[in-house]
C-alpha positions in Angstrom: 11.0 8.1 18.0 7.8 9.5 19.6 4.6 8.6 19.4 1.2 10.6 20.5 -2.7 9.5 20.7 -5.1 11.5 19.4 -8.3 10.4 21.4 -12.2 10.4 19.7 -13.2 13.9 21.9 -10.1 15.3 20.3 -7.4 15.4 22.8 -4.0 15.0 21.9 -1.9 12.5 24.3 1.7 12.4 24.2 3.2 9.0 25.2 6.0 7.6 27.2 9.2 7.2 25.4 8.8 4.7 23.0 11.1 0.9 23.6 9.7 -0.7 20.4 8.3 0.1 17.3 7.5 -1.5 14.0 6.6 1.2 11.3 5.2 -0.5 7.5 4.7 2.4 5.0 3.4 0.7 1.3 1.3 3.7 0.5 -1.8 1.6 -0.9 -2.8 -1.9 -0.2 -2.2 -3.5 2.2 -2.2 -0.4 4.1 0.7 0.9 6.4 0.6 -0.5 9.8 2.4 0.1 12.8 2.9 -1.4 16.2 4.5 0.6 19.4 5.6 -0.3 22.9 6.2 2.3 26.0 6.0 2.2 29.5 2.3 2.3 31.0 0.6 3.9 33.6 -2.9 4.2 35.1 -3.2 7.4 33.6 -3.2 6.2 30.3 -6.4 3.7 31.0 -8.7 6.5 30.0 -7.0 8.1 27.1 -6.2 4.7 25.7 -9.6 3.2 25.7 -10.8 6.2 24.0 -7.9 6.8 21.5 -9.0 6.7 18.1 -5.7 7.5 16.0 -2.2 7.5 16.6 1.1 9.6 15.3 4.5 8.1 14.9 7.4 10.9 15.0 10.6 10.7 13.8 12.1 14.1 15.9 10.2 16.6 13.7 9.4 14.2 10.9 5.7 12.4 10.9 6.5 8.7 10.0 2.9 7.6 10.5 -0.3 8.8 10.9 -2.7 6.1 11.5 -6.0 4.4 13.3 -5.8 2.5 16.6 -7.3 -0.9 16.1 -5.8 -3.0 19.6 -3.9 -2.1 22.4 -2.1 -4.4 25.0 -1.4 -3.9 28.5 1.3 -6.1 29.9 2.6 -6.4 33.1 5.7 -8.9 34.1 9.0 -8.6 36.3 10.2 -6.2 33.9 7.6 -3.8 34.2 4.0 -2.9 32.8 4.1 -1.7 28.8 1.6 -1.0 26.6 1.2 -2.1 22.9 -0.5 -0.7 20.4 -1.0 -1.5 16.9 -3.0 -0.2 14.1 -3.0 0.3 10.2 -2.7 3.7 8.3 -5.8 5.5 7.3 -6.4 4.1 4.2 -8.3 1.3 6.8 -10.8 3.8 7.0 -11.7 3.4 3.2 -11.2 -0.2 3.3 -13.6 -1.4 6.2 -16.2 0.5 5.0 -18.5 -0.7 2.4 -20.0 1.0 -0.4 -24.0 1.4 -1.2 -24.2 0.2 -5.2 -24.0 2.9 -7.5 -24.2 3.9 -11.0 -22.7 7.5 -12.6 -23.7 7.9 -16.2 -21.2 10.9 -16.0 -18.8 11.0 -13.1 -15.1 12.7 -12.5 -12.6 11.9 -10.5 -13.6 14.5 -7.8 -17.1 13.1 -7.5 -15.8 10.0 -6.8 -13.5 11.2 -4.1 -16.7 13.3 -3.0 -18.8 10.6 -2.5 -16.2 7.9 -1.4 -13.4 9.3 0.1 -14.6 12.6 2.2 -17.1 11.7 4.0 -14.7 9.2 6.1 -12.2 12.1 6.9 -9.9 11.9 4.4 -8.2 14.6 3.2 -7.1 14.7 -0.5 -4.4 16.7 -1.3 -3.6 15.9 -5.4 -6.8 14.8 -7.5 -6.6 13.9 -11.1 -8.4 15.5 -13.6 -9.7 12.1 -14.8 -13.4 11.3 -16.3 -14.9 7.7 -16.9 -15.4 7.3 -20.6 -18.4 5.1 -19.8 -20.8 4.3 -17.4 -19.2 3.8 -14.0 -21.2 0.9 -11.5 -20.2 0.8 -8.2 -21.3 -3.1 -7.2 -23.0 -4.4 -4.1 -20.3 -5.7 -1.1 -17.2 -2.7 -2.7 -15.6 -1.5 -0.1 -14.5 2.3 -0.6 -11.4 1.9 -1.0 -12.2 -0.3 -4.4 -14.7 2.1 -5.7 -11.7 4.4 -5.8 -9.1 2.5 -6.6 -11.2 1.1 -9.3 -12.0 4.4 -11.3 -8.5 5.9 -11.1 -7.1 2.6 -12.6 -9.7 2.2 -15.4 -9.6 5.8 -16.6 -6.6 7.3 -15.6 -4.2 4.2 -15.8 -3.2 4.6 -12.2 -3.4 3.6 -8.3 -4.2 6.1 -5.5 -1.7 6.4 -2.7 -1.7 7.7 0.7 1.3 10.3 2.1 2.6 9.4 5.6 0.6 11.8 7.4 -2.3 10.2 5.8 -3.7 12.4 3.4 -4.8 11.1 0.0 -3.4 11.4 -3.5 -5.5 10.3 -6.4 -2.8 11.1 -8.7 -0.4 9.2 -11.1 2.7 8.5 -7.9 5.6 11.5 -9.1 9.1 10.9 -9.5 10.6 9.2 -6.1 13.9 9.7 -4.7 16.8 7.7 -5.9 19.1 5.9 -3.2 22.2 3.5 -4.3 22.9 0.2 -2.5 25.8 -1.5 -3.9 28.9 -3.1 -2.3 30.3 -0.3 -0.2 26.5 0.0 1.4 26.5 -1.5 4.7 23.9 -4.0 4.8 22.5 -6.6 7.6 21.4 -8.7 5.1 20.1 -8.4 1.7 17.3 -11.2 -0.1 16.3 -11.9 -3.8 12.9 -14.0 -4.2 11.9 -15.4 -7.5 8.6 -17.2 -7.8 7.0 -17.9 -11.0 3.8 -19.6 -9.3 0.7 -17.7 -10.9 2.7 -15.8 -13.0 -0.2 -15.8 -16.2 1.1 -16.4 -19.4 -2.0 -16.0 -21.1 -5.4 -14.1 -20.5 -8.5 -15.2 -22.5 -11.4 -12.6 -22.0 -15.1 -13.8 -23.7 -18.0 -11.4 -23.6 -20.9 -13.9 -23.9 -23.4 -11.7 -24.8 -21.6 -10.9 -28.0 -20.3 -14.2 -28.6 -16.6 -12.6 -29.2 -13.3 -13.1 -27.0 -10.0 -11.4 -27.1 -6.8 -13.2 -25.8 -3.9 -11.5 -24.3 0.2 -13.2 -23.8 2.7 -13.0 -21.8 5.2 -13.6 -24.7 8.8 -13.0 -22.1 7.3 -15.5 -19.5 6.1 -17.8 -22.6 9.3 -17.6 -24.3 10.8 -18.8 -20.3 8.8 -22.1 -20.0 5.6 -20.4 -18.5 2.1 -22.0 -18.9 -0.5 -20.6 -16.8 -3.8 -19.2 -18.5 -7.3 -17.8 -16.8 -10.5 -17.4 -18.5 -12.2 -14.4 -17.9 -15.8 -12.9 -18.4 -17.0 -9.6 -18.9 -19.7 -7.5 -18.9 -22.1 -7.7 -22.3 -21.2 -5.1 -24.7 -17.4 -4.7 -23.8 -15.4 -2.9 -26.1 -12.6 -4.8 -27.8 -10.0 -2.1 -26.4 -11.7 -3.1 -22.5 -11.3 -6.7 -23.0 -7.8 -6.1 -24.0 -7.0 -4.0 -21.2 -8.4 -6.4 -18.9 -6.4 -9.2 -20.1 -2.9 -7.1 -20.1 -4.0 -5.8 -16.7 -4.7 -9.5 -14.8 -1.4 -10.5 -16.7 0.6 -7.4 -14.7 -1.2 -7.9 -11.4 -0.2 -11.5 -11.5 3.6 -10.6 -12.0 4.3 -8.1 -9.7 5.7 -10.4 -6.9 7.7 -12.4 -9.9 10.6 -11.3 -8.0 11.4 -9.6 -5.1 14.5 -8.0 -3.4 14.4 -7.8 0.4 17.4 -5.5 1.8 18.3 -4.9 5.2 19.9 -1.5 6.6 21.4 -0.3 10.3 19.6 2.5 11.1 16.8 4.6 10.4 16.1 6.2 7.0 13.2 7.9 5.9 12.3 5.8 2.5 9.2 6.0 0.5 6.9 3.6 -1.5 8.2 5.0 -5.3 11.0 5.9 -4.7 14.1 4.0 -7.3 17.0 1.8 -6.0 20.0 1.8 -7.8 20.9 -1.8 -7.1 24.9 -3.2 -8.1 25.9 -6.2 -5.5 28.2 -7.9 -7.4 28.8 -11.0 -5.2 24.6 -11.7 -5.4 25.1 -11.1 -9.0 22.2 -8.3 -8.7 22.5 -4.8 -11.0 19.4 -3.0 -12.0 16.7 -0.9 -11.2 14.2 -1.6 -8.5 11.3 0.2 -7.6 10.1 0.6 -3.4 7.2 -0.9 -2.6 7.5 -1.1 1.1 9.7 0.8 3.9 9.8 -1.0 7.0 11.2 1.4 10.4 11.4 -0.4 13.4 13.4 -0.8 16.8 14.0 -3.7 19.2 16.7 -4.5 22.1 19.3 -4.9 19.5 18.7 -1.6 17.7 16.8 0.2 14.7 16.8 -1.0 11.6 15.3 -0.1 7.5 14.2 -2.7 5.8 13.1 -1.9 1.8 11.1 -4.3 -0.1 11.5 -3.8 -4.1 10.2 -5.0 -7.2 12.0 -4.8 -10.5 11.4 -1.9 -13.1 10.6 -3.1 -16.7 
């Protein structure tokens, strides 16, 4: 692993061999963070105070491109290191806020105009998606919600950044499929169930027009589940809004239902997306799980993958 700092006047640094690194790729939110260690000189004062972005290689292969938000300079009997961390571009999007807005007509690529280029983003797949309604950008959104928001009212999906942090606003494609079952070699391997704010039931009023529409979770019902949320919308929602904001706050509140935490020797290139083919026999697991998060990272004691999944269906 190598890792280089590209510094605010342009200039490209390339670092020390690197002792530690911690590499968190989800893709969306939270963003992908990373955190690297290598042996510091004076030489680096200058090009580290001014460093504004930072690339983590894997030989040819860019893990990480990302912003520097701290660096640490450390110096002890074993030496003087340096330390920097930082998060993945989409930061950019999310630290910066939004002035209100309002597009009677508006596409996808005006929202990415308006939102997403000015901050140095490049977008690489872009939906041809348009808002069916009036589209309002609120007071206090950061960028990253103004985008995130459109794509997943009108196109039914969430935006996702590559590893060399370009942007696609794009329903996620087909990931890779990789197999762990009891001839994988695992350092350890973790299955968390939590059913607390799971909602089992959604009840969405419009009070200007005096009407609500409620929305179940009938498999977490049928399991014992009672947990319900009021919601209010805007006046004048349409029936098929309010239903699809109810269905959408009952999804969002199950997607960490349960979670499956594996642990691999070694460094793999996985991706948020891409499909686990999961058979461990002695947890009792078997399905299909879905990557939400590849961890890479190296310590004394050696490298190590660790993939974070969520169930499919």
């Amino acid at each position: 692993m190598t890792g280089r700092i590209i510094t605010c006047d342009h200039k490209i640094y390339e670092l020390p061999e690197l002792l530690e690194w911690d590499i968190v790729h989800t893709g969306g939110v939270p963003c992908d963070s990373f955190s690297a260690t290598c042996a510091y000189m004076a030489e680096l004062a200058l090009p580290l105070h001014r460093a504004e972005s930072f690339l983590a290689l894997n030989g040819q292969s860019l893990l990480l491109h990302g912003i520097v938000d701290e660096y640490t300079i450390r110096q002890s009997a074993a030496g003087r290191t340096v330390t920097i961390t930082g998060r993945g571009l989409a930061a950019r999007l999310l630290d910066n806020e939004s002035r209100p807005a309002t597009y009677q007509t508006a596409a996808l690529r005006d929202i990415v105009r308006a939102h997403v280029t000015p901050y140095g983003i490049s977008c690489v797949q872009c939906a041809d998606v348009r808002a069916g309604s009036v589209y309002t950008v609120a007071a206090g959104t950061s960028q990253w919600n103004a985008l995130e928001e459109f794509c997943r009212v009108y196109g039914g999906f969430t935006p996702t950044f590559r590893r060399n942090g370009e942007l696609a606003a794009a329903p996620r494609s087909a990931g890779n499929r990789i197999v762990l079952n009891d001839g994988t070699t695992l350092l350890s391997v973790t299955k968390r169930e939590n059913h607390y704010g799971v909602l089992s039931e959604v009840l969405v009023i419009d009070k200007t027009r005096n009407t609500s529409q409620t929305v179940q979770n009938k498999e977490f019902i049928a399991r014992g589940g009672q947990c319900r949320r009021v919601l209010y919308t805007p006046g004048q929602s349409t029936w098929a809004a309010m239903r699809y904001t109810g269905a959408y706050q009952i999804a969002r509140s199950a997607e960490n239902e349960e979670i499956l935490t594996a642990v691999l020797p070694g460094s793999r290139i996985v991706s948020p997306g891409d499909l686990a083919e999961v058979s461990l026999s002695g947890c009792g697991l078997s399905g299909e799980y879905a990557v939400t998060q590849c961890e890479n990272a190296c310590c004394p004691e050696g490298e190590t993958t660790t993939l974070t999944m969520k169930r499919r269906g």
